[in-house]
N, C-alpha and C positions, 0 to 999 in steps of 0.2 A: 504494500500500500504506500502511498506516495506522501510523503511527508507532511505534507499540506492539508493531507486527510485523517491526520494527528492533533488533537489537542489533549491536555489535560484541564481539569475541573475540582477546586478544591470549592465543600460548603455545599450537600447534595440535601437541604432541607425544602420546606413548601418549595420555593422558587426553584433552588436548584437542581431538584430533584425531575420538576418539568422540563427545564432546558437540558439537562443531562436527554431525555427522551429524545426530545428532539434535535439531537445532534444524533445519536446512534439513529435514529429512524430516515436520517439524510445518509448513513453507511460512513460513519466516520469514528476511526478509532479513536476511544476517548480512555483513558488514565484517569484514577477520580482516587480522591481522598478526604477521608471524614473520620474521624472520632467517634461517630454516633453510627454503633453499630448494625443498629435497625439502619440506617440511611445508605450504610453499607452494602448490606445485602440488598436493597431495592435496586440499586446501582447494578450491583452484581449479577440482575437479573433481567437487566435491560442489556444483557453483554457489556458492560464497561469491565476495565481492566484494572484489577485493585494495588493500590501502591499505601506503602505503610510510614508515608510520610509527607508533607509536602512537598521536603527535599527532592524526596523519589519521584513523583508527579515533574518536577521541573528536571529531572536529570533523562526524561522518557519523553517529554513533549518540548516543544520549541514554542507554543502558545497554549500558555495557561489562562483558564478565566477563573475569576475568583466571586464567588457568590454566597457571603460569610454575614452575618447580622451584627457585627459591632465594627464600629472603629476602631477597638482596642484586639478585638478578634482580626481584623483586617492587616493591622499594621503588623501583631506579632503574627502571624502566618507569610505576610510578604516579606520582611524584613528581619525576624525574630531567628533565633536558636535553630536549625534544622528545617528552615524555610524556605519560602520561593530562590530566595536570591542566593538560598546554596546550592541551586540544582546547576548542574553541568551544559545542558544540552538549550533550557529556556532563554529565549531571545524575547518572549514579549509578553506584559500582563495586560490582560483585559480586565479590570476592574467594575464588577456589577454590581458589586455593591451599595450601600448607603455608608458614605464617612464623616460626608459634612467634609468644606473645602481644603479646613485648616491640618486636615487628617492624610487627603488625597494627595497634598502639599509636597507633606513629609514625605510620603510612600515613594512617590514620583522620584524624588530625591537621591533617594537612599536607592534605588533600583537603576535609578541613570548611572550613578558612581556604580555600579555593579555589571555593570555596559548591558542592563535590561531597559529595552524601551516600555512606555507605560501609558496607557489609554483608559483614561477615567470616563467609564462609562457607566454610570447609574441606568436603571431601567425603571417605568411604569407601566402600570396595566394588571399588577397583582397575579395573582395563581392560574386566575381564568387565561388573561393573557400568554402567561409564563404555558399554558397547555397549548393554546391555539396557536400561539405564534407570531401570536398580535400586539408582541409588548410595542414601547416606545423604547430610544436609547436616547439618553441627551449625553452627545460623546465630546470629551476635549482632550486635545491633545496633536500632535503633529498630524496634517492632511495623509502624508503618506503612511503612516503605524495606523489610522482609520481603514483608509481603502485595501489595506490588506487585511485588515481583520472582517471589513464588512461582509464578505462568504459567510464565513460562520454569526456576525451576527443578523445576517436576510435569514438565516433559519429561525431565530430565535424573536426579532422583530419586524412590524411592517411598517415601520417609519422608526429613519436615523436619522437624527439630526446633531450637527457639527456645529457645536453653540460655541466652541474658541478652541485657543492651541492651548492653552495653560490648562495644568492640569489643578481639578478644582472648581473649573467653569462648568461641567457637567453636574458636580454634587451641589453649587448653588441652586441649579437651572430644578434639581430632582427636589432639595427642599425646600424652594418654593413652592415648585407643587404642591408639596408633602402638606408645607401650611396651609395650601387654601384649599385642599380637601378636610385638612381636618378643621377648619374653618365649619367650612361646608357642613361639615357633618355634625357639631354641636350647635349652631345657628338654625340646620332644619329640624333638628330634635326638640331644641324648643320652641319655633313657632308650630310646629305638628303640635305637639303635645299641649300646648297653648290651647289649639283649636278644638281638639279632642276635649280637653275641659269644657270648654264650652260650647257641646253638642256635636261638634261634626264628624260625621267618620270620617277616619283614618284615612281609608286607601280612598275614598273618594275626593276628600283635600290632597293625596299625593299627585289623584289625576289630573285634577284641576292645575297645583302646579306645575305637573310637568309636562300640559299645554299650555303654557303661559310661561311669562317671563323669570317666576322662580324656579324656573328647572335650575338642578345640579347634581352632582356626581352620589351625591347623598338623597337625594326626593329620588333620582332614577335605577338608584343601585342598590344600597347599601338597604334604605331603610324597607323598599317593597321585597330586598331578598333575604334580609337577615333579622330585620326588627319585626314585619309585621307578621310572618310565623313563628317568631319568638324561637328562633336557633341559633340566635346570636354567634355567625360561623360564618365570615363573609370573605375573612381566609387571610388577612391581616392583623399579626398582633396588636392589641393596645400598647405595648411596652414600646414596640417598634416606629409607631406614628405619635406617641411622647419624645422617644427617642428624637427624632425626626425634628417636631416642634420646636424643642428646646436646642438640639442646634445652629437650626435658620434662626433662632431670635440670639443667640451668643454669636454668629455671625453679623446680625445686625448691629449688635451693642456695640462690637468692636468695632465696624467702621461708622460708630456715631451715630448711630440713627434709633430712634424714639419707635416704635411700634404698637400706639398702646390697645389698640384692636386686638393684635395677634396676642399682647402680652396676656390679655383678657381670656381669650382663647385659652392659651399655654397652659394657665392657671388650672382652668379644669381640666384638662386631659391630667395635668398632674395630679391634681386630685382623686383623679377616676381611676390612674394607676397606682395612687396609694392604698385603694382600694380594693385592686381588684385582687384573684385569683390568679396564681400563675398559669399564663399560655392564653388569654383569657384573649377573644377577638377585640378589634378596634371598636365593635359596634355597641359593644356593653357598654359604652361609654353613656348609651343612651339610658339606662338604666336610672343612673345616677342625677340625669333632666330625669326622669317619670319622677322620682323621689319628689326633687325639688316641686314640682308644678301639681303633684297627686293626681296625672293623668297615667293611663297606659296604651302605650302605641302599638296596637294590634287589629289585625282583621278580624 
């Protein structure tokens, strides 16, 4: 098999455990490594090829992507003890994850001196995406280390976009996003739940807004797929989109800037994850609005 039909894949969880699929279901040899032994064997059953370290993964593949939920997970795997940047063979990291810029920064850094090129690419579109194929990428980093990576990531997304060369400009471009979904989604939990107090159904105000101008990602997704049959499982941790919040607002702070909307916001996700249960979805978050308002958002 021709080299180019080689990657490796450290972080085979919700996300990565999709695009892990969809890269063997394109016939391409993948090297994968995870800690989490159930994540493992899913991997190992999709034919990927198991490596017992990340070192290993980067000494067997020339492009690794890396699909890991912390910035501190991120950094010490790229850069850490037995890491990316000790494998032999690795020439390039794809970075899908979420680090927040100040994180992507470092990484970049610390892998250039290591003469590995490095492509901060965060993705959107969550677990349903991450199956169909239909993420987004907000990639930065040099035009040439993109259009070679982009093969493999037309498998994994159906819109790239090249938001700068520095790397960093992708994880802003991803939490802002992050923020104004999770905007989104405590702003429609309580004007729903508002409503529902007094008198109106549920999913008949979701209809109404989301033919009209309060459609968002929250009235059309979240709250008709995960809140109103109460499974709160929309496949997003809370910890992950606090996570998220609270770094675009430490990136704000730092280059000066006042947010006090978001700060608002931030407030309660924080709250809702001092709260919660561990593993707990993004969408519990509405729970904590039903409390406050003494409504319940349900068909």
């Amino acid at each position: 098999m021709e080299r180019a039909q080689e990657v490796g894949f450290l972080g085979l969880g919700a996300m990565g455990g999709r695009m892990l699929a969809r890269l063997r279901e394109s016939g391409r040899r993948v090297f994968v490594y995870d800690p989490n032994e159930r994540a493992m064997a899913a991997a190992l059953a999709l034919g990927a090829e198991p490596c017992r370290s990340a070192a290993e993964v980067a000494d067997r593949a020339q492009t690794v992507l890396l699909s890991l939920p912390t910035p501190e997970i991120v950094r010490e795997v790229a850069c850490g003890e037995g890491g990316l940047s000790a494998g032999s063979e690795v020439r390039t990291c794809v970075d899908l994850s979420t680090t927040g810029p100040a994180v992507s920064r470092e990484v970049a850094e610390r892998l250039t001196a290591a003469r590995i090129e490095f492509l901060d690419a965060p993705v959107s579109g969550g677990v349903t995406g991450a199956e169909a194929g239909t993420l987004t990428v907000m990639a930065a980093g040099e035009a040439d280390v993109l259009e070679a990576a982009r093969p493999l990531l037309e498998q994994l997304a159906d819109t790239i976009l090249h938001v700068g060369s520095a790397a960093g400009m992708g994880q802003l471009a991803k939490v802002i996003n992050n923020l104004l979904s999770a905007t989104a989604l405590v702003a429609s939990a309580e004007a729903v739940a508002f409503g529902v107090r007094e008198g109106l159904d549920a999913q008949v105000l979701l209809d109404a807004l989301n033919a009209s101008s309060g459609r968002n990602s929250a009235t059309a997704q979240k709250l008709p797929q995960a809140v109103l049959p109460r499974t709160f499982d929309f496949g997003f941790a809370l910890s992950l989109m606090d996570k998220d919040v609270q770094i675009c607002l430490r990136e704000a702070r730092a280059a000066g800037l006042e947010l006090p909307v978001s700060e608002a916001v931030a407030a309660v996700w924080r709250e809702a994850q001092s709260a919660a249960a561990p593993g707990a979805d993004c969408t519990e978050i509405v729970r904590l609005i039903e409390q406050r308002s003494g409504a319940v958002i349900s068909s």
